[in-house]
N, C-alpha and C positions, 0 to 999 in steps of 0.2 A: 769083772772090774780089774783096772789094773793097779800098775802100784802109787799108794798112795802114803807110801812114807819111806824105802830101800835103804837106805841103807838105810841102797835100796838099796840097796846097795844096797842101799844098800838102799829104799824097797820102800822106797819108800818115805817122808820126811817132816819137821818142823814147818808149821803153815810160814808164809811169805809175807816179803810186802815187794810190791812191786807198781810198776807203771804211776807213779804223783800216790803212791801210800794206798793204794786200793789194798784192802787183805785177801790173801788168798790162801785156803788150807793148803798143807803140804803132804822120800824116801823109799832098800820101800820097796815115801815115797813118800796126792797132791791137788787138790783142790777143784776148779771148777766141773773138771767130767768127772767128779765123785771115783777118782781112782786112788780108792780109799788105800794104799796101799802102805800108808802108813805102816804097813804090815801088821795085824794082829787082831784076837777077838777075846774070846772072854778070858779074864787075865788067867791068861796063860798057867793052862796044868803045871806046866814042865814048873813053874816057879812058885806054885802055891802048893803042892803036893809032895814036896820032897822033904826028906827028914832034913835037921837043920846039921848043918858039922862043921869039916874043918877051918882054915885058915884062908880068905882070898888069895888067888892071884895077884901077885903085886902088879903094880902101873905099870910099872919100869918093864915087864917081863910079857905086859897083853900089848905093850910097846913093840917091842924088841919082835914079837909073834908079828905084828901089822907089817914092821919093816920088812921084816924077809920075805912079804910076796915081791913077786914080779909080774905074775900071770897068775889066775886061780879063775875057776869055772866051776860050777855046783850046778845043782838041779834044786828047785825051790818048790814050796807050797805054803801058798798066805792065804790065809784066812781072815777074812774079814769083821768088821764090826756087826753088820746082819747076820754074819754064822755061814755066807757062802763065801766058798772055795776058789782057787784058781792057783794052775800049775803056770811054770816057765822054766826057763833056764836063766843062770846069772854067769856075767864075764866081767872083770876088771881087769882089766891094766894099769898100774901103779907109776907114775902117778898120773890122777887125774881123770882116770879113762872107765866106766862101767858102762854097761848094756842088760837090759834086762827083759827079756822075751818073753810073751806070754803065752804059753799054746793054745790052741782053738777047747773051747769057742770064743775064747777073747780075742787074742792075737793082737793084743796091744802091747807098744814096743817105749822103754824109757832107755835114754841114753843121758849119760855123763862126760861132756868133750866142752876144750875150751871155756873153762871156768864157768858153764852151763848146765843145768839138767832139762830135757826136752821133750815132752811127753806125747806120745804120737798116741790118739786114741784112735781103735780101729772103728768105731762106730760115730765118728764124726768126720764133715767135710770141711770145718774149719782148719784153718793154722795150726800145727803143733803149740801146746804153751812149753813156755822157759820162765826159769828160775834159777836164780844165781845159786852157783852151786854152796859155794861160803856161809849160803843161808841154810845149809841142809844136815843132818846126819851124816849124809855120804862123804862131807867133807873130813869128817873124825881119820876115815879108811884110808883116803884116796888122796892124801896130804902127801907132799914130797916128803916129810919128816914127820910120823905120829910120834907126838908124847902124850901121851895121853894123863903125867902126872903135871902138865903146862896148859891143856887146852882148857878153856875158858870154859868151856860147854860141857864138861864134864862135872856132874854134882853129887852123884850117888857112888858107892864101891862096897858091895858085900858078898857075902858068901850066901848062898842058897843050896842047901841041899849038896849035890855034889859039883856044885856049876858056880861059875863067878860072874854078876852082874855088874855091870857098868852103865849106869843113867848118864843122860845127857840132855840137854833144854840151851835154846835161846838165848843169852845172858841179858839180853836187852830188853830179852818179850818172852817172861817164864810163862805167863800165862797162855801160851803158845802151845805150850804140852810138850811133852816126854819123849825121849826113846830110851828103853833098855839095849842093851850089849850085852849077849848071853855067849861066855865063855865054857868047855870046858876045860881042867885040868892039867889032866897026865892023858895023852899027851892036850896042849894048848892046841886049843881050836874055835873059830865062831862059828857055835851053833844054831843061832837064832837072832830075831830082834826083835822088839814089842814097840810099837807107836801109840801112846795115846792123847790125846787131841785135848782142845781144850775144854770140851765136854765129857771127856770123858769116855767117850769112844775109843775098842784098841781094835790093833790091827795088828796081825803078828805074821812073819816070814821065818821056817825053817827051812836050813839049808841043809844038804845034802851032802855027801862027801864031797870035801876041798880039790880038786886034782890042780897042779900046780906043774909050772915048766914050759906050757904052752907058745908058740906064737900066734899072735892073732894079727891082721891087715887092719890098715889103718883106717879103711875103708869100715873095718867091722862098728866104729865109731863116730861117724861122720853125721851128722845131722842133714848135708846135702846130699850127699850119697842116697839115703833115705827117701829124700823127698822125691828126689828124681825117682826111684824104684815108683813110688806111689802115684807118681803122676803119669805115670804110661799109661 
């Protein structure tokens, strides 16, 4: 399965509305091929199991951690709402720009380019779907400018254990369901996200260490690039 709520970035995301208001789950990750990747499954150990402690991370400073990417690349593992599994890799380019690959036996590929998110599902011969990106999670990251103590979509902020959560929802359509932002610390890092649906379903994506500095082709983003590979 792949992602189905990213951020999928970010991995996945907030269901949609699209084409005349039809609904469509959504980061991550995203709805009709059940690429549930809203990222997350049973709520999340990392957030239920931790002693309670100190002071959040202020806004201003899980801000100021978003801005200073440029490039950043991880290695991920989301788990889903049924309890199975699936690897990839994740890539952003700020602004604007994620890709999120899935390794076999999925091998389903979500991209973020041109105010879109585009979901190639490797077990179908229809049309990639898209979904404005503005309607997603991924847009919190992937902002020319994060503040996150301004962005509308942001509604929760505490502390857990040794980590700093960050919710976020819809502001037009809460009943759309959830994403967490799992921060840590010392140092400031995103370690995680949790997607949960409007039923109640999560999906949760752990990232792997941040590497940052990279350059990537522009091509590594491209939607047509893509298509052309798959129609050979």
């Amino acid at each position: 399965m792949a992602w189905q709520g990213i951020w999928a970035a970010v991995g996945a995301s907030l269901p949609c509305e699209v084409g005349g208001g039809a609904r469509r789950g959504g980061i991550a990750y995203i709805g009709a091929m059940k690429l549930h990747l809203a990222v997350l499954a049973p709520l999340t150990l990392l957030l239920w199991t931790l002693p309670m402690a100190a002071k959040e991370v202020p806004l201003d400073q899980l801000s100021a951690y978003l801005n200073s990417w440029k490039t950043v690349q991880a290695s991920f593992v989301q788990v889903n709402a049924d309890g199975s599994k699936a690897k990839g890799t994740i890539y952003i380019q700020r602004p604007g720009r994620a890709r999120f690959e899935y390794a076999a036996p999925d091998k389903n590929l979500v991209i973020a380019a041109g105010g879109q998110v585009v979901i190639f599902d490797a077990r179908s011969n229809q049309p990639p779907e898209q979904y404005p990106l503005a309607r997603t999670p991924l847009n919190l990251i992937l902002a020319q400018k994060v503040d996150l103590s301004n962005a509308k979509m942001v509604v929760g902020h505490r502390e857990v254990g040794d980590v700093t959560v960050v919710k976020a929802q819809d502001p037009k359509h809460p009943d759309y369901g959830t994403i967490d932002l799992v921060f840590s610390a010392n140092p400031i890092a995103l370690k995680q996200w949790i997607i949960t649906d409007d039923i109640g379903n999560q999906t949760s994506v752990t990232l792997g260490d941040l590497e940052t500095g990279q350059a990537y082709p522009a091509s590594l983003f491209s939607m047509e690039v893509e298509l052309a590979k798959r129609n050979r």
